[in-house]
C-alpha positions as CSV (number, residue, x, y, z in Angstrom):
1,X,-7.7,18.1,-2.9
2,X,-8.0,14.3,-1.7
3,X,-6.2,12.2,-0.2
4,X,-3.9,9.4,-1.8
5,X,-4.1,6.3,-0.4
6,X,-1.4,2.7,-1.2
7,X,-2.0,-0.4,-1.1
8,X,0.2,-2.9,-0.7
9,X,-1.3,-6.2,-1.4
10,X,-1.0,-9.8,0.1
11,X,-3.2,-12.8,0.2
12,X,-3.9,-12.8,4.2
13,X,-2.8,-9.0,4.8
14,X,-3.0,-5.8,3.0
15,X,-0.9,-2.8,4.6
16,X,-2.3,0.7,4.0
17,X,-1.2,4.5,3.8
18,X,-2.5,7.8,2.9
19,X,-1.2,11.1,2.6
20,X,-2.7,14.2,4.5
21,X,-5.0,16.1,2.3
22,X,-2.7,18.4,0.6
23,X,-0.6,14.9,-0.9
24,X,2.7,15.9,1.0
25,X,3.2,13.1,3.7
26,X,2.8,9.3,3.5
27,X,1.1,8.1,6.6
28,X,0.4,4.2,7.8
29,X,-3.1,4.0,8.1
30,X,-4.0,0.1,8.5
31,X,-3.0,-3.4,8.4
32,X,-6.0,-5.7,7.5
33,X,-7.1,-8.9,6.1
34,X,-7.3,-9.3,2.8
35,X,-10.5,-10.6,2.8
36,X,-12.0,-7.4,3.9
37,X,-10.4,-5.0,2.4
38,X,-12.6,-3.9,-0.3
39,X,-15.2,-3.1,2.7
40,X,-12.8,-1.4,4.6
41,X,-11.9,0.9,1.8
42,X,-15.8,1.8,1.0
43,X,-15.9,3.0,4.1
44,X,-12.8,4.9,4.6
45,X,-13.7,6.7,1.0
46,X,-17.5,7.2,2.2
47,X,-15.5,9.4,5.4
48,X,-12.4,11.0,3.5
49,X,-11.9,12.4,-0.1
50,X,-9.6,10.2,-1.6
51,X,-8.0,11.1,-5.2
52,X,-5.9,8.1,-6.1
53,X,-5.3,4.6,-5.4
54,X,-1.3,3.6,-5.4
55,X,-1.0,0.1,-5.5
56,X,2.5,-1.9,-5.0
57,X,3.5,-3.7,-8.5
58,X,5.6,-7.0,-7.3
59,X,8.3,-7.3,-9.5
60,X,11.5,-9.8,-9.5
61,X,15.0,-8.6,-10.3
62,X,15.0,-8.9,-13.8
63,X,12.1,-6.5,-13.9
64,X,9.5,-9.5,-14.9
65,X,6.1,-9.3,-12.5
66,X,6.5,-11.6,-9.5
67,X,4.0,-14.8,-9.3
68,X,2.3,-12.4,-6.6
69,X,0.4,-11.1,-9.8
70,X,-1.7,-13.3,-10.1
71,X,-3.6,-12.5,-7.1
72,X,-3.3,-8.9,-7.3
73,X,-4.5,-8.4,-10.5
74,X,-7.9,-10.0,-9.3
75,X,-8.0,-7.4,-6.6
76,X,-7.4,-4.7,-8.6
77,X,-10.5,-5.8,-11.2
78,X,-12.5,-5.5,-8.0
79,X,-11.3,-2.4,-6.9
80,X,-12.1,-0.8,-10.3
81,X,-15.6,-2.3,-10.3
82,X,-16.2,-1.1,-6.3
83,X,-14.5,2.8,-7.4
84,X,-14.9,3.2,-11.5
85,X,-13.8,6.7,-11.2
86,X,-10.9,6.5,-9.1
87,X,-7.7,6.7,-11.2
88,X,-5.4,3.6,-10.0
89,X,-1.7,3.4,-10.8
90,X,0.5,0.8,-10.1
91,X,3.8,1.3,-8.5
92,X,7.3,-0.8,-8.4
93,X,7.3,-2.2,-5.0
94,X,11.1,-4.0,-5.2
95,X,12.6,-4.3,-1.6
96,X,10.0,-2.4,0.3
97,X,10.0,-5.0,2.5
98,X,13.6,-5.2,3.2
99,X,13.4,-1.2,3.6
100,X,10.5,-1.5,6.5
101,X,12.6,-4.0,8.3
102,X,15.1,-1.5,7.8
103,X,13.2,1.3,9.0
104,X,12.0,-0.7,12.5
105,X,15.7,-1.4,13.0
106,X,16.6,2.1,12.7
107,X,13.6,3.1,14.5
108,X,14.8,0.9,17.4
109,X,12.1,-1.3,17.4
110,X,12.4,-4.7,19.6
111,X,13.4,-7.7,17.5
112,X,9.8,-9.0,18.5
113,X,7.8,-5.7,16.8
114,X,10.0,-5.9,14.0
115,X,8.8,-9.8,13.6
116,X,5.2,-8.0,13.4
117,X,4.3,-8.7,10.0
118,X,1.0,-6.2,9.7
119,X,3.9,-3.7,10.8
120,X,6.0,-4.2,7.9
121,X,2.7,-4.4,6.1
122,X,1.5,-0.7,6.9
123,X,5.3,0.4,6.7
124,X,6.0,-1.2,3.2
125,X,2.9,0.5,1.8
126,X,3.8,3.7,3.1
127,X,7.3,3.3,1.5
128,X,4.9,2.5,-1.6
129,X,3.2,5.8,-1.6
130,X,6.0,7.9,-0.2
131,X,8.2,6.5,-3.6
132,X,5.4,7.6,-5.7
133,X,4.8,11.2,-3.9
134,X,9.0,11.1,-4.9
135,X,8.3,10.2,-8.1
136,X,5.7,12.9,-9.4
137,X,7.7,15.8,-7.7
């Protein structure tokens, strides 16, 4: 058994996670720019087995997508083309961000780490893949 591994995607930053190998814990792995990513991920899947790619769907209140799509969906094209086998599912990433500022807080993190945005990066996409370990239980 692999390793899952989330995304969550921005247009300067993309905030990673994985789970250990048996799929039980969501881990922050990495904060990165986005222009790099896709070489970032060869390599981490050339070094561990990874099952699944979880990536964070943007959606607005009403349940439309967010604007946000428009850039993601790009990625995700080249993400297919770069792992063809990999099975990538999407998943609703509404107030993850307001949940890893809430996390730092209750963490006791400094008002200055919490301004850290590749923090809330790696923390929102471990929300991401912690919500879909949740939801295939």
């Amino acid at each position: 058994m692999g390793r899952i591994l989330a995304i969550d995607y921005g247009q300067k930053r993309v905030g990673l996670a994985v789970t250990d190998p048996l799929q039980i814990v969501a881990n922050g792995l990495d904060t990165i720019p986005a222009n790099v990513v896709l070489d970032y991920l060869q390599k981490y899947v050339a070094r561990e087995q990874v099952d699944k790619i979880v990536i964070g769907l943007p959606k607005q209140m009403n349940g439309q997508e967010s604007d946000s799509m428009k850039y993601i969906r790009p990625f995700v094209e080249r993400l297919k083309q770069a792992f063809p086998d990999m099975e990538i599912v999407y998943v609703d990433e509404r107030f993850t961000s307001v949940l890893a500022h809430k996390a730092m807080l209750d963490g006791g993190l400094k008002k200055k780490d919490r301004q850290n945005k590749a923090l809330v990066d790696k923390i929102s996409a471990t929300i991401i893949l912690q919500s879909y370990l949740e939801s295939v239980r």
